[in-house]
KEBA-204025 format. One record per residue (C-alpha): x negated, y negated, z. Coordinates in Angstrom, 2 decimals, always signed. Example, Ala and Ser with C-alpha at 12.3 -4.5 7.8 and 13.67 -1.06 7.14 Angstrom:
BEGIN
-12.30,+4.50,+7.80
-13.67,+1.06,+7.14
END
This chain:
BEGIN
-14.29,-6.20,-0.12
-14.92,-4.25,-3.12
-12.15,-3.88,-6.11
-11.25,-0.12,-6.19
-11.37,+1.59,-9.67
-9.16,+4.41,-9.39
-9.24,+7.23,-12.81
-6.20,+6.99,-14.56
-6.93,+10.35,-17.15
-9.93,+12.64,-16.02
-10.48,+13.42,-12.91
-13.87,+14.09,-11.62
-15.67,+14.58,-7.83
-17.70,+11.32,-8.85
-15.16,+8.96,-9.94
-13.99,+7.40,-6.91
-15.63,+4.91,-5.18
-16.77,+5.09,-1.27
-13.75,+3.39,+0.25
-11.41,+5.67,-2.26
-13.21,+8.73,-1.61
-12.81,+8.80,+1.81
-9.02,+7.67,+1.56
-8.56,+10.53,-0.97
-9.97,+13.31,+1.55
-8.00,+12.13,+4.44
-4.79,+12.03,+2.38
-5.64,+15.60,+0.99
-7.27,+17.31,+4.48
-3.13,+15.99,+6.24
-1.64,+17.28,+3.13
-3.22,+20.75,+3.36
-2.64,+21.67,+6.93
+0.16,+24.18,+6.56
-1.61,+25.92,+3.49
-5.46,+26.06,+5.25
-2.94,+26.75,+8.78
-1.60,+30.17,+6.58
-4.77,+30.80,+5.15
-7.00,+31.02,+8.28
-4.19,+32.89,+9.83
-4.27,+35.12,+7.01
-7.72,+35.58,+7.15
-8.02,+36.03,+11.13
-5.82,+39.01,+10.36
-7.58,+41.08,+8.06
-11.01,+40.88,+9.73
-8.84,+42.49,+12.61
-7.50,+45.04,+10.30
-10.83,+45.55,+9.05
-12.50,+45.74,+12.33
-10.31,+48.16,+14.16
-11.30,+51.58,+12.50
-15.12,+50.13,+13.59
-14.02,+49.30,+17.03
-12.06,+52.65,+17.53
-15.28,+54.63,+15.87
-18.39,+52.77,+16.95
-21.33,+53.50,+14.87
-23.69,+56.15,+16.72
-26.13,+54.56,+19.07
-25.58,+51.51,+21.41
-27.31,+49.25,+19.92
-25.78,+49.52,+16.16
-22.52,+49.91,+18.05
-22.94,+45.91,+19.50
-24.42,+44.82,+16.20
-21.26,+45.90,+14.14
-18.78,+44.84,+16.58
-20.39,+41.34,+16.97
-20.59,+41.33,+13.23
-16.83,+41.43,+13.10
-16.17,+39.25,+16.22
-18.49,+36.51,+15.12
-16.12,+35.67,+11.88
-12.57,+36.11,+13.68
-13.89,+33.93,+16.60
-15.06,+31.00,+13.61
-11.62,+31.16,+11.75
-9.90,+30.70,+15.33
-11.85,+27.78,+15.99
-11.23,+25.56,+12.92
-7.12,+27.11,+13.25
-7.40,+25.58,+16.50
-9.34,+22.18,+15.26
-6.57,+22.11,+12.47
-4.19,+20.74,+15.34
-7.02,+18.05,+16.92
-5.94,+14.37,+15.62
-9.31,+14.00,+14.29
-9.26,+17.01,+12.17
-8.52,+15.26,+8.32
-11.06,+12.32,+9.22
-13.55,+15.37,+10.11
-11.77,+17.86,+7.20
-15.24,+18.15,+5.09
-17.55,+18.60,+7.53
-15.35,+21.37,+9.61
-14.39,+23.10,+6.25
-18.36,+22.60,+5.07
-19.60,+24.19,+8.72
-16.90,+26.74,+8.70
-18.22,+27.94,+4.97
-21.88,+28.06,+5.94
-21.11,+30.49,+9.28
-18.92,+32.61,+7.51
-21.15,+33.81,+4.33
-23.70,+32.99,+6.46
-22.72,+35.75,+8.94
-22.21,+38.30,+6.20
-25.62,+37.78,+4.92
-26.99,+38.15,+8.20
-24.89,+41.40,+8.43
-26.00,+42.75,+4.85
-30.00,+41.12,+4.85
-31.43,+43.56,+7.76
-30.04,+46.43,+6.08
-31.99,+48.50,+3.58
-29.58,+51.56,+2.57
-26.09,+50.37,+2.48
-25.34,+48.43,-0.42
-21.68,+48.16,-0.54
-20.96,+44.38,+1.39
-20.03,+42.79,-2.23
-16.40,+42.99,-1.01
-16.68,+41.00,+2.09
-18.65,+38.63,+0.46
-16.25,+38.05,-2.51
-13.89,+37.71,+0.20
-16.32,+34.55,+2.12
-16.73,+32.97,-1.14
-13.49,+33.33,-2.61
-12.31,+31.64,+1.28
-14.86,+29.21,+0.75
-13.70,+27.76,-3.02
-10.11,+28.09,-2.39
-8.76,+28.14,+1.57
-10.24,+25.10,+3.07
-9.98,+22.41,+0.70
-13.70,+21.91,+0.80
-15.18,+19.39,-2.06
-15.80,+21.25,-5.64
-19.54,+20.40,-5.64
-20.10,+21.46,-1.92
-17.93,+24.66,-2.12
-20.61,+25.34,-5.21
-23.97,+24.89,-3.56
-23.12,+27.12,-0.70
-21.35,+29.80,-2.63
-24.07,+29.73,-5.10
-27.03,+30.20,-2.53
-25.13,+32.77,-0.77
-24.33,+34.96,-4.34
-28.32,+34.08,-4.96
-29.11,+35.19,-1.78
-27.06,+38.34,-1.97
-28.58,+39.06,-5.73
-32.28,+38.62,-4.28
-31.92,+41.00,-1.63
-30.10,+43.72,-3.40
-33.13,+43.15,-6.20
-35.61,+43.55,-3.29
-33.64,+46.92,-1.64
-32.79,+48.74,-4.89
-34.35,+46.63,-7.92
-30.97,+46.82,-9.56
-31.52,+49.79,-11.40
-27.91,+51.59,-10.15
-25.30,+50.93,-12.74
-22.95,+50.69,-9.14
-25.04,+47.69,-7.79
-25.01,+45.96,-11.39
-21.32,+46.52,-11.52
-20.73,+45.04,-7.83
-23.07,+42.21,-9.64
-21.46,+41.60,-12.09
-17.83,+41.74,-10.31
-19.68,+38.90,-7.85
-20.46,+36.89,-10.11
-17.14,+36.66,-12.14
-15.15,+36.23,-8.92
-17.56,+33.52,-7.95
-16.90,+31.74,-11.29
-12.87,+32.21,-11.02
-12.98,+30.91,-7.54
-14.82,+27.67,-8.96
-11.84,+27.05,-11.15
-9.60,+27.39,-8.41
-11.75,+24.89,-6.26
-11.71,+22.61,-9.47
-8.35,+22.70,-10.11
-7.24,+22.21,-6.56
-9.27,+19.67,-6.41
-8.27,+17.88,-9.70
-4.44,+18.26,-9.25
-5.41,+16.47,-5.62
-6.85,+13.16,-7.48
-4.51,+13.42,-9.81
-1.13,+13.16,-7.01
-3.45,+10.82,-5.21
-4.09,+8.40,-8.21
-0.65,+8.79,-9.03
+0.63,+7.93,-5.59
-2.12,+4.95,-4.90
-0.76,+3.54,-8.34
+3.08,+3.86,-7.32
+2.14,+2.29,-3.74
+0.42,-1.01,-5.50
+3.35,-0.66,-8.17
+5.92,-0.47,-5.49
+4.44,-3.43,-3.38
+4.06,-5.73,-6.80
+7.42,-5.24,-7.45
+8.38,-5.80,-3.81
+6.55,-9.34,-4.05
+8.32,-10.15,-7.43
+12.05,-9.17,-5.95
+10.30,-11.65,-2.86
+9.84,-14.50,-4.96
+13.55,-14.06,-6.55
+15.51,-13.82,-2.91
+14.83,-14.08,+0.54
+12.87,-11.27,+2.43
+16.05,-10.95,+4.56
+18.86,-10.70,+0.92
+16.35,-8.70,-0.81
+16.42,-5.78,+2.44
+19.98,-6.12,+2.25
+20.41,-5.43,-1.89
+17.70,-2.95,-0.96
+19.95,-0.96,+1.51
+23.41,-0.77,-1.20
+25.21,-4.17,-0.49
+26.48,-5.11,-3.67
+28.27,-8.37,-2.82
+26.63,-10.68,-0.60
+28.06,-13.79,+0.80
+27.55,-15.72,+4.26
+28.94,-18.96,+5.53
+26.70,-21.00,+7.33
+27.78,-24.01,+9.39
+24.70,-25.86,+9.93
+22.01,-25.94,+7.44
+20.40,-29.00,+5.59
+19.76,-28.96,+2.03
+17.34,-30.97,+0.17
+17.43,-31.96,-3.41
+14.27,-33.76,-5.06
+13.97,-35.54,-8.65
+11.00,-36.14,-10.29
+11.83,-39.90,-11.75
+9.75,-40.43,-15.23
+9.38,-37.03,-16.33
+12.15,-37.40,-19.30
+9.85,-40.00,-20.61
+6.67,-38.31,-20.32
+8.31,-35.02,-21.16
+9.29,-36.49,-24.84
+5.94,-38.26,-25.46
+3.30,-35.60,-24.51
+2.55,-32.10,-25.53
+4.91,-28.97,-24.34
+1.02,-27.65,-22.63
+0.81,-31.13,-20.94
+4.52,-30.94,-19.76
+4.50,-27.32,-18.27
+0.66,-27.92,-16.81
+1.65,-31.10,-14.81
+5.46,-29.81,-13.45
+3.71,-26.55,-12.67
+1.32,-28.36,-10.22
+4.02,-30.49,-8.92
+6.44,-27.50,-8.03
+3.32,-25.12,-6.69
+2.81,-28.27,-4.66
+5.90,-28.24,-3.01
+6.60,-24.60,-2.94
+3.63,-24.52,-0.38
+5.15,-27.34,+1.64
+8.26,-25.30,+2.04
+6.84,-22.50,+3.49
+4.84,-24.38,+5.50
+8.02,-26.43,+7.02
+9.97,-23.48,+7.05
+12.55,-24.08,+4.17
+13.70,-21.81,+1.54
+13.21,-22.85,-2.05
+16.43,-22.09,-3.32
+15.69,-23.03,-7.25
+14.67,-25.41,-9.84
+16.78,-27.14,-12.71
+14.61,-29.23,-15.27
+12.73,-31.45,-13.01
+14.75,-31.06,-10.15
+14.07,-29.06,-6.87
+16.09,-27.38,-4.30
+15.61,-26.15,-1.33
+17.20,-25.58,+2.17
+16.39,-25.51,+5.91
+18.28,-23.41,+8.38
+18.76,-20.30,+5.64
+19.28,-17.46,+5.73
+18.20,-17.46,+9.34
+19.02,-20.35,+11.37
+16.25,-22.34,+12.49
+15.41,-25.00,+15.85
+14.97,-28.41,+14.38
+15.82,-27.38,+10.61
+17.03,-31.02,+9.76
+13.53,-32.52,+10.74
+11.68,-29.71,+8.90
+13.63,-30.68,+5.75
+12.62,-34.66,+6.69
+9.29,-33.97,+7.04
+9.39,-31.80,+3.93
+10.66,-34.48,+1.91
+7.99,-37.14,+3.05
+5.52,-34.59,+2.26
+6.82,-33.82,-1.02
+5.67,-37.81,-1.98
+2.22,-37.53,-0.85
+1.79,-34.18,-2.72
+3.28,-35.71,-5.81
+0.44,-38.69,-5.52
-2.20,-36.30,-5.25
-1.09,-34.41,-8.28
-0.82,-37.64,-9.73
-4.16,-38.55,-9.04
-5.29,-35.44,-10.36
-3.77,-35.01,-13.70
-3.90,-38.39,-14.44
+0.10,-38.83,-14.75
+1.64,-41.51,-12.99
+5.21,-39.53,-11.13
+7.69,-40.67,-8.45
+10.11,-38.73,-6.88
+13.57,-39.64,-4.77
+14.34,-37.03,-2.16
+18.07,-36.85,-0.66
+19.06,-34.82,+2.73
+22.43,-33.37,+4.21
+23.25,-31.32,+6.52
+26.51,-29.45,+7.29
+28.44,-26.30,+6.18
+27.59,-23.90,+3.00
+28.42,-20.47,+1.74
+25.15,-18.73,+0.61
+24.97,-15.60,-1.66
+23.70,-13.50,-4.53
+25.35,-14.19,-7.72
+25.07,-12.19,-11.16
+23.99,-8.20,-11.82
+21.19,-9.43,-14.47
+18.54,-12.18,-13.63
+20.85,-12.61,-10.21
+19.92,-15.54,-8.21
+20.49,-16.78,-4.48
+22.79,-20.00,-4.52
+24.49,-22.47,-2.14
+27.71,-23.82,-3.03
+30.10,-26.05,-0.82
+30.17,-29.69,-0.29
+27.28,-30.16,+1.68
+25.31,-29.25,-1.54
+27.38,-32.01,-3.36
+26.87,-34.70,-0.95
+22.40,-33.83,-0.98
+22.85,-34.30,-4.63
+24.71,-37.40,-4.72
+22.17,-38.88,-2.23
+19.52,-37.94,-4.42
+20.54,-39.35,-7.50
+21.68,-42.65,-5.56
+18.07,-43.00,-3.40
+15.57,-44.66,-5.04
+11.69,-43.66,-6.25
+9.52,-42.95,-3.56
+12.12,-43.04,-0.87
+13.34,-39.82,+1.05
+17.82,-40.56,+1.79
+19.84,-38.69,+4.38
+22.73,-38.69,+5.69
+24.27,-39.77,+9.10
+25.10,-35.79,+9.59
+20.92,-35.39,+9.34
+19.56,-38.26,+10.63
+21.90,-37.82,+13.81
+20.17,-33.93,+13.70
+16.77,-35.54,+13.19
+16.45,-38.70,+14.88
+14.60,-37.25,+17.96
+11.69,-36.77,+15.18
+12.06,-39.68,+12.56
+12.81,-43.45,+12.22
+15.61,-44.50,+10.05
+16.70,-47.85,+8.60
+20.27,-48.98,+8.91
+22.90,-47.07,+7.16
+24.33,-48.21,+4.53
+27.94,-46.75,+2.69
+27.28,-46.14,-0.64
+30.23,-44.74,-3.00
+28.99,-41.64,-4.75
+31.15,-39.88,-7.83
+33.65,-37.30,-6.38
+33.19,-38.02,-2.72
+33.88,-41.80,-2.37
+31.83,-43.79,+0.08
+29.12,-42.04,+2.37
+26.87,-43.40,+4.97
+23.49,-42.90,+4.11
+19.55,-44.34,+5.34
+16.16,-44.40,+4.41
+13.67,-42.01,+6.57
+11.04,-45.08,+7.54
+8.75,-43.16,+9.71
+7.80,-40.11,+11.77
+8.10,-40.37,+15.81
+5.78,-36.88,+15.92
END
């Protein structure tokens, strides 16, 4: 699909591409109902207030009688019509080509009115009337509104040079008036027009604005915290009871870290992390941040999920083979040690400036603590997750291992996957 250029400064009837154009006119036709609603209505009226004195003193003869009284019902029955099409659901997908069919009838029935004629000059008023309706009432398109009201006030100009050969100083005047209130209803048609594209610019550009900073708040918090800070909560805090948390290490990066460049650093930790940023969201667990060269993340938050503790497992394994690909294409030479518990946590959004979502509680000590203690290449968990995820995943025998602040814990290696 094309890239849309939208104008940011001048607007102009050629500056919008296909896609845009057609966006624009919808947006603008369901934007203009109630004003092209009151003008029709408007309208409608005073060709009835014109028409009665003709309808209760009919021209002498039959004939001229039908003629006049068709010339007046032929307009009121049009503006009726596109009031009535103003209500169909298909009317601002359709908006130019009613508005441009509507224009053409109406000046065209006043020419048909004035063109058989060859005494009575004096139809420049309804016809400033039609074109002034045309430029400004229906919202038709500045270059469209221009053609027809130019061939209609050429058409009128011709045929009052053909009747009287311009030579009253009355017909110049009605002219002249013509012509001026043709050019005044151009700027209206312009600047309708132009104030349109402008709101509709404006608007596109806060939409795409709106939804870019809607992805960035996304990539901060969970979709489910960031409705809730969206909707006033100020202080959010939850307590889960069953959620597994994963912490990963990337073992050799202090080493390379102090020997290569701060490009060559940031290049190859960037590919690791976008690495396993995708196999979260593929398994289902939220990233919950990163510390140096350590990652976090947790299953089962903040809405619980079926089989969380093997999603975090299988995350974990996956997070090794995405490491050796990186590896193997950056030419660095990386391990990581993955470490898994599940249990209890309070989760919430800390901080007014550069706020973060966070997990505290034991169950994030413990996943720590295995971490550090597993060993390169090796995903750890504890009894807690491997009773959670042994329907999925092999284990080797567990092993107590005394870990700083929590004494001894029983802890195994993930050997294999059963799925």
């Amino acid at each position: 699909m094309r890239k849309r250029v939208l104008p940011h400064t001048r607007p102009h009837p050629f500056l919008f591409d296909r896609d845009s154009e057609r966006s624009f006119w919808r947006d603008f036709a369901q934007l203009s109902i109630l004003p092209v609603r009151f003008g029709l209505a408007v309208i409608a009226a005073h060709e009835i207030l014109v028409s009665l004195p003709l309808l209760l003193n009919p021209p002498d003869g039959q004939q001229a009688s039908l003629s006049a009284i068709a010339g007046r019902s032929l307009p009121l029955l049009l503006h009726v019509i596109v009031l009535a099409s103003t209500f169909w659901r298909g009317y601002a997908r359709h908006q130019q080509v009613i508005a441009a069919t509507w224009a053409i009838l109406y000046v065209g029935n006043v020419l048909s009115v004035v063109w058989p004629s060859r005494e009575n000059h004096s139809f420049t008023a309804p016809l400033i009337v039609a074109v002034i309706a045309t430029y400004a009432l229906v919202r038709l398109r500045f270059l469209t509104a221009c053609l027809i009201c130019w061939t209609a006030v050429g058409a009128y100009i011709a045929w009052l040079w053909g009747v009287a050969g311009m030579t009253e100083l009355s017909i110049q005047q009605n002219v002249l008036g013509l012509l001026v209130y043709n050019l005044i209803g151009m700027a209206i048609c312009y600047q309708l027009e132009s104030s349109a594209r402008r709101a509709y610019v404006f608007k596109t550009n806060l939409a795409e604005e709106r939804a870019r900073s809607e992805a960035l708040l996304l990539n901060i918090l969970p979709a489910s915290i960031a409705a809730r800070l969206k909707e006033g909560e100020t202080t959010i805090s939850d307590r889960k009871d069953d959620v597994t948390v994963l912490f990963a290490d990337i073992v050799g990066f202090t080493p390379m870290a102090a020997s290569a460049s701060p490009e060559r650093v940031v290049e190859v930790l960037n590919e690791a992390f976008t690495a396993f940023d995708h196999l979260m969201r593929e398994n289902g667990l939220e990233k919950i941040k990163t510390i140096g060269d350590a990652y976090m993340a947790v299953a089962g938050l903040p809405e619980r999920s079926d089989d969380q503790a093997a999603h975090a497992v299988r995350a974990g394994l996956q997070m090794i083979t995405a490491l050796e690909e990186v590896n193997a294409r950056m030419g660095s030479a990386l391990k990581i040690r993955v470490g898994i518990h599940s249990g209890a946590v309070v989760a919430g959004v800390i901080g007014e400036w550069k706020f973060s979502y966070d997990l505290w509680g034991d169950t994030v000590n413990v996943a720590s603590r295995v971490e550090s203690s597993s060993k390169p290449g090796e995903v750890w968990a504890t009894e807690a997750t491997a009773n959670l995820a042994q329907q999925s995943f092999t284990f080797a025998e567990f092993e107590e291992v005394e870990m700083k602040g929590l004494g001894p814990v029983r802890v195994a290696k993930v050997t294999g996957s059963l799925v």
